[in-house]
Backbone as CSV, one residue per row, in Angstrom:
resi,resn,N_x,N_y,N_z,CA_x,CA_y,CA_z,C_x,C_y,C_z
1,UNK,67.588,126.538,114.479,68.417,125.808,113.525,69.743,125.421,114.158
2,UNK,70.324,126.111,114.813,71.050,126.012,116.056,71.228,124.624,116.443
3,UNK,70.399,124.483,117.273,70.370,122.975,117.945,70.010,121.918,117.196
4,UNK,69.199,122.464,115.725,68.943,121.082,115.104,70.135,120.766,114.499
5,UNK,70.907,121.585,113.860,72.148,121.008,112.900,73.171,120.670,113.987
6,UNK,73.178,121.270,115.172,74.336,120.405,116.127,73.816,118.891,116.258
7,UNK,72.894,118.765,116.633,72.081,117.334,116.506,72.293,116.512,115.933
8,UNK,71.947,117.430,114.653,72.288,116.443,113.045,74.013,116.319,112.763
9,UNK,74.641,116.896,112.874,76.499,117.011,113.292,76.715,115.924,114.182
10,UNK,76.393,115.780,115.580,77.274,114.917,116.986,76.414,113.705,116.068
11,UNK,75.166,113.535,116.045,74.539,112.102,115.316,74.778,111.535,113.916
12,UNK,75.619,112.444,113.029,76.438,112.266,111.971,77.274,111.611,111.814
13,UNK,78.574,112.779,112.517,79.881,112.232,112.560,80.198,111.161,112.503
14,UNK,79.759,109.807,114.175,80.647,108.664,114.046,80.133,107.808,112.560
15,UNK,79.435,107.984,111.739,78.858,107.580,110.558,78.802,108.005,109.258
16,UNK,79.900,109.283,109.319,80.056,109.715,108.272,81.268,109.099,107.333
17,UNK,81.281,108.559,106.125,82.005,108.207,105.094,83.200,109.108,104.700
18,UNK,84.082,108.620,103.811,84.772,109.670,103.236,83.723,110.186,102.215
19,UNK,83.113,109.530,100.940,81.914,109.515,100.412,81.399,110.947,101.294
20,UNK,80.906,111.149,101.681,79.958,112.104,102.838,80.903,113.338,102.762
21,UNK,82.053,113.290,103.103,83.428,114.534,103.245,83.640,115.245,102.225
22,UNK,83.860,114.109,100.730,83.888,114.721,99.242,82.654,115.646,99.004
23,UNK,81.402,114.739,99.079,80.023,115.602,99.197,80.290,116.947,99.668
24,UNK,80.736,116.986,100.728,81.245,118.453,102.029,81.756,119.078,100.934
25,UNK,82.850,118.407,100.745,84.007,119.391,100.159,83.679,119.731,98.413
26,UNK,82.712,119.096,97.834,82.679,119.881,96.900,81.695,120.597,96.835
27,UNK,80.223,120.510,97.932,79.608,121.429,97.654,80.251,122.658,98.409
28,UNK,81.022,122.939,99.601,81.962,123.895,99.718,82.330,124.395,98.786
29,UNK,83.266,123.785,97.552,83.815,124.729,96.488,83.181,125.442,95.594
30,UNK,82.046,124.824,95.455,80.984,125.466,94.683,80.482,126.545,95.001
31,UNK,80.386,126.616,96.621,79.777,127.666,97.340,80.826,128.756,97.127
32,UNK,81.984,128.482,97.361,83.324,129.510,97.237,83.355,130.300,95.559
33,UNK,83.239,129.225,94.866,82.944,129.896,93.544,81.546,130.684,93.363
34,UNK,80.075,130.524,94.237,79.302,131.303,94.069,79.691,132.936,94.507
35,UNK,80.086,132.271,95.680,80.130,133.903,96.319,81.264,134.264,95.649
36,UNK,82.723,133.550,95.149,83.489,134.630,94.258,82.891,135.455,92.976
37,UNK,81.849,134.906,92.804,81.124,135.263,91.053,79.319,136.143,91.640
38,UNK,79.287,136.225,92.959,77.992,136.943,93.442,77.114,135.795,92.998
39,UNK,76.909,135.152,93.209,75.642,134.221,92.510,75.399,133.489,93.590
40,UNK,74.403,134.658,94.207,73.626,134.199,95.207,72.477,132.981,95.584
41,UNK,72.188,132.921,94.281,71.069,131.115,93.985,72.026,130.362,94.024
42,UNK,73.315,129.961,93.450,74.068,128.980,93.170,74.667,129.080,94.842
43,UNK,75.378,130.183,95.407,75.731,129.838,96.798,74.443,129.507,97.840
44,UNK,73.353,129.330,97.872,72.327,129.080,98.533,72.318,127.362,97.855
45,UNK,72.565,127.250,97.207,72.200,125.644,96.291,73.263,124.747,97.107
46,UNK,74.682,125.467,96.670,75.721,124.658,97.545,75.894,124.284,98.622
47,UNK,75.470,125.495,99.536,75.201,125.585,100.944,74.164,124.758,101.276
48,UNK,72.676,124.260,100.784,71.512,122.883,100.827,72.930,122.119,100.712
49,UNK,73.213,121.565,99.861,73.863,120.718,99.646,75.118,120.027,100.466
50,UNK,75.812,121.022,100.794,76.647,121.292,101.986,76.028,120.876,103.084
51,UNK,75.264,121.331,103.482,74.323,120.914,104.981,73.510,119.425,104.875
52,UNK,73.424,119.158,103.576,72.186,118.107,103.481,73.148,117.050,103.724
53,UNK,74.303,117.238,103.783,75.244,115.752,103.974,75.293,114.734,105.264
54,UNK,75.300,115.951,106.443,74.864,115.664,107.910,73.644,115.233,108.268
55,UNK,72.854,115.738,107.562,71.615,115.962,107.524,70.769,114.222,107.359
56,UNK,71.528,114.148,106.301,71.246,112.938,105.643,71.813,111.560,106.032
57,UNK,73.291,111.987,106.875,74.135,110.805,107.427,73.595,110.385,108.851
58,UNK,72.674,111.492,109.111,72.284,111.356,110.531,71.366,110.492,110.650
59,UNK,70.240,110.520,109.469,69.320,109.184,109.312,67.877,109.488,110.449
60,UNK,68.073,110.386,110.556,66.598,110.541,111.206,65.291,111.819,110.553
61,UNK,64.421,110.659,110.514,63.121,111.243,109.676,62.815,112.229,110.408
62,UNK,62.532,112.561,111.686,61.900,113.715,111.965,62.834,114.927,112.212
63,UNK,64.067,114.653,112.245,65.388,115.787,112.413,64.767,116.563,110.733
64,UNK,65.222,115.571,110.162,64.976,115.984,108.834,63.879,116.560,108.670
65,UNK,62.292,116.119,108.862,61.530,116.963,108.697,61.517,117.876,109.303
66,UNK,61.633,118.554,110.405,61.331,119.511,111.138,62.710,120.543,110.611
67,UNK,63.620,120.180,110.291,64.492,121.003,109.238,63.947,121.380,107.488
68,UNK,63.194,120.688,106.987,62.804,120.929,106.198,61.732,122.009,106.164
69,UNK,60.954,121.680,107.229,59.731,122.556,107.328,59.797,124.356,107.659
70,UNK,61.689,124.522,108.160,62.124,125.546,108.939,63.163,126.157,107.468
71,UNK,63.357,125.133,106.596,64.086,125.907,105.295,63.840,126.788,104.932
72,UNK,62.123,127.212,104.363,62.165,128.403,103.572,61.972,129.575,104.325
73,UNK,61.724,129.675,105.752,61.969,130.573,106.410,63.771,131.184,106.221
74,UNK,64.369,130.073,106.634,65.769,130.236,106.508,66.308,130.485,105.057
75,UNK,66.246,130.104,104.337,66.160,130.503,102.963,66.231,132.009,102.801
76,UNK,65.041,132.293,103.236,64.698,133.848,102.769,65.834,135.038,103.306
77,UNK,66.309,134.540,104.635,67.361,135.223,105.669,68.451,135.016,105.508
78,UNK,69.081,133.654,104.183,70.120,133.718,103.890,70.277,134.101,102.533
79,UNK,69.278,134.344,101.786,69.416,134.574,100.056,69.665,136.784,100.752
80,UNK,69.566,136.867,101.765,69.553,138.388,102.288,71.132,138.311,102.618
81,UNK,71.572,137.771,103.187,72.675,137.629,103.935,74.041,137.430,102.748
82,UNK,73.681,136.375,102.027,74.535,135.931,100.887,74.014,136.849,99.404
83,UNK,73.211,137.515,99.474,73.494,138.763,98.974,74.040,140.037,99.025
84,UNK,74.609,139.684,100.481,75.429,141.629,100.590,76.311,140.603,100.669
85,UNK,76.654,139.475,101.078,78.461,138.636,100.607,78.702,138.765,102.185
86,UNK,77.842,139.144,103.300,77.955,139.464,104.571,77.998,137.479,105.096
87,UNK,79.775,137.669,105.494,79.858,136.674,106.390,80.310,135.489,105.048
88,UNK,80.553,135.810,103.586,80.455,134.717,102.341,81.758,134.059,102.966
89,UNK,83.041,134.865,102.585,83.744,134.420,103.027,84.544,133.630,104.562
90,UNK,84.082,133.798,105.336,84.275,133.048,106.780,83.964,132.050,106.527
91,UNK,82.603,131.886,105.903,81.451,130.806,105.686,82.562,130.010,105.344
92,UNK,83.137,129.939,104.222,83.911,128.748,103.360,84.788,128.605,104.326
93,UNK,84.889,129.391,104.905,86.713,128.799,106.094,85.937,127.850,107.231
94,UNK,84.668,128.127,107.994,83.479,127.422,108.770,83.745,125.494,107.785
95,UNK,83.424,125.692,106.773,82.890,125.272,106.334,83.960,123.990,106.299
96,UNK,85.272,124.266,105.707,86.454,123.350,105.706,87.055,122.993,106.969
97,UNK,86.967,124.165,108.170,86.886,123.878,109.369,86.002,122.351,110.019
98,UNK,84.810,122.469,109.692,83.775,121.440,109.780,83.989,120.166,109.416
99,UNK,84.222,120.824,107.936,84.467,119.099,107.222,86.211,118.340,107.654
100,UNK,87.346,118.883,108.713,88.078,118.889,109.028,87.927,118.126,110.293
101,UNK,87.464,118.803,111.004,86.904,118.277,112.233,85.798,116.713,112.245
102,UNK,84.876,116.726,110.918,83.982,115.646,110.998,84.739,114.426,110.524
103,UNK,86.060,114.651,109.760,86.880,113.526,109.084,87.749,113.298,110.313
104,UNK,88.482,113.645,111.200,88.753,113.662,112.886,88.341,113.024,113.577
105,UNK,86.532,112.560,113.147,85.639,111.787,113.933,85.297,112.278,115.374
106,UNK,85.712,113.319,115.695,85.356,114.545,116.996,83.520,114.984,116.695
107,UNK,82.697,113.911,116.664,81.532,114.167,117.061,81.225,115.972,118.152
108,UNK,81.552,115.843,118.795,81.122,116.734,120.096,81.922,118.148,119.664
109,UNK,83.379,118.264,119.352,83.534,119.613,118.501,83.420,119.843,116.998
110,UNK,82.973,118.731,116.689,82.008,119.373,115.478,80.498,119.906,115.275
111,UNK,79.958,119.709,116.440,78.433,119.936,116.399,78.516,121.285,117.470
112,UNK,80.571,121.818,118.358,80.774,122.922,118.736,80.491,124.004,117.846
113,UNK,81.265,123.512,116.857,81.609,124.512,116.174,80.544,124.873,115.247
114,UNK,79.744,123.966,114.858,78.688,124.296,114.068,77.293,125.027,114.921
115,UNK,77.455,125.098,116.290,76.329,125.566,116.897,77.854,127.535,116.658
116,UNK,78.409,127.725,116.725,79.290,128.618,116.677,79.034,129.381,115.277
117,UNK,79.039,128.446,114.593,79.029,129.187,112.917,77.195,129.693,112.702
118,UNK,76.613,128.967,113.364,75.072,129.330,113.667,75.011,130.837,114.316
119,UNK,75.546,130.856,115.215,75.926,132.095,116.714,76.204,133.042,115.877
120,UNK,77.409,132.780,114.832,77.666,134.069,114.083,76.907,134.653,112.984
121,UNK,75.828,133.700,112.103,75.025,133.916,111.385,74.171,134.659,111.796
122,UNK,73.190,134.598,113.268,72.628,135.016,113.954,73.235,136.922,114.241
123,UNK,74.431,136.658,114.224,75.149,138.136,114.626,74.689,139.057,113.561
124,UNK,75.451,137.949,111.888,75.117,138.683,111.192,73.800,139.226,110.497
125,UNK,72.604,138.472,110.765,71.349,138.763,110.752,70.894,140.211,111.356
126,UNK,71.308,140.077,112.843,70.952,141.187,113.862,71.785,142.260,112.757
127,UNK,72.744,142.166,112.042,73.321,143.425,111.909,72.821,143.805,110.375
128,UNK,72.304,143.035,109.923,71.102,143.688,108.732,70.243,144.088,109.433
129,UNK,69.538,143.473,110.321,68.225,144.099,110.873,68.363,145.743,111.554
130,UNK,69.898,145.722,112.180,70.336,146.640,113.139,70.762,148.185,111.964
131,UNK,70.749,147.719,110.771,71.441,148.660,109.432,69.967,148.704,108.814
132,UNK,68.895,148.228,109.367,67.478,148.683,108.322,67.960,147.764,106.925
133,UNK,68.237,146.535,106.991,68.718,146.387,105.275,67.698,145.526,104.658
134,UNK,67.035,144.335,105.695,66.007,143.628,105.387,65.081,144.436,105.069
135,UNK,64.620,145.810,105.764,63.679,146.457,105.414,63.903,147.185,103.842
136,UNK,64.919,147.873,103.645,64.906,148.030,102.197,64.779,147.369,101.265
137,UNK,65.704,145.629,101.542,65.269,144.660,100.788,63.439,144.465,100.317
138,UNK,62.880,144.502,101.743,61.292,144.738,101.084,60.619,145.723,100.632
139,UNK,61.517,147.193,100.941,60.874,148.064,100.163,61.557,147.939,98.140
140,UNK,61.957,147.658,98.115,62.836,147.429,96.940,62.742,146.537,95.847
């Protein structure tokens, strides 16, 4: 997911709208209000939404599919993640960071930083896995 959303980011950017930024920025707030209120479906909703902006500005059918096809895997590892609130908050600072950088029109450190905010998701994964937490999640 890594390399596809940097992809979808550097092939975004020079084509992204303000239109596209608002999108950013309010499914960001939404996300900020999920995780302030624990509402882990609604911050998973914002966060699609949030991502689908690049996603979508980038204009390519098979980026898109082959991200689609890799969602509900990812899904499952973040409805885990954004349920212990592990990493909620950074996320929203990532997140305005991003949409900061993509209104900048800095193609190349925005698809940095988003392979970065990936890197740390990844950390925080290993450190459920590394705490047994996914596994209780399925015993549970």
């Amino acid at each position: 997911m890594r390399a596809l959303d940097q992809l979808a980011i550097e092939t975004a950017v020079p084509v992204m709208t303000e239109q596209d930024l608002q999108h950013m920025r309010q499914a960001n707030r939404d996300f900020e209000r999920a995780v302030a209120a624990n509402d882990t479906s609604a911050a998973l909703a914002a966060d699609d939404r949030y991502h689908a902006v690049p996603i979508s500005a980038a204009d390519n059918p098979v980026l898109s599919r082959i991200i689609e096809q890799l969602h509900p895997q990812l899904h499952r590892i973040l409805r885990r993640k954004f349920s212990t609130l592990l990493g909620g908050r950074n996320t929203i600072e990532h997140h305005d960071r991003l949409i900061d950088v993509c209104a900048a029109k800095d193609a190349r450190a925005a698809a940095e930083l988003s392979g970065q905010h990936w890197s740390e998701l990844g950390g925080h994964i290993n450190a459920l896995f590394d705490t047994n937490q996914f596994a209780e999640a399925a015993d549970g």
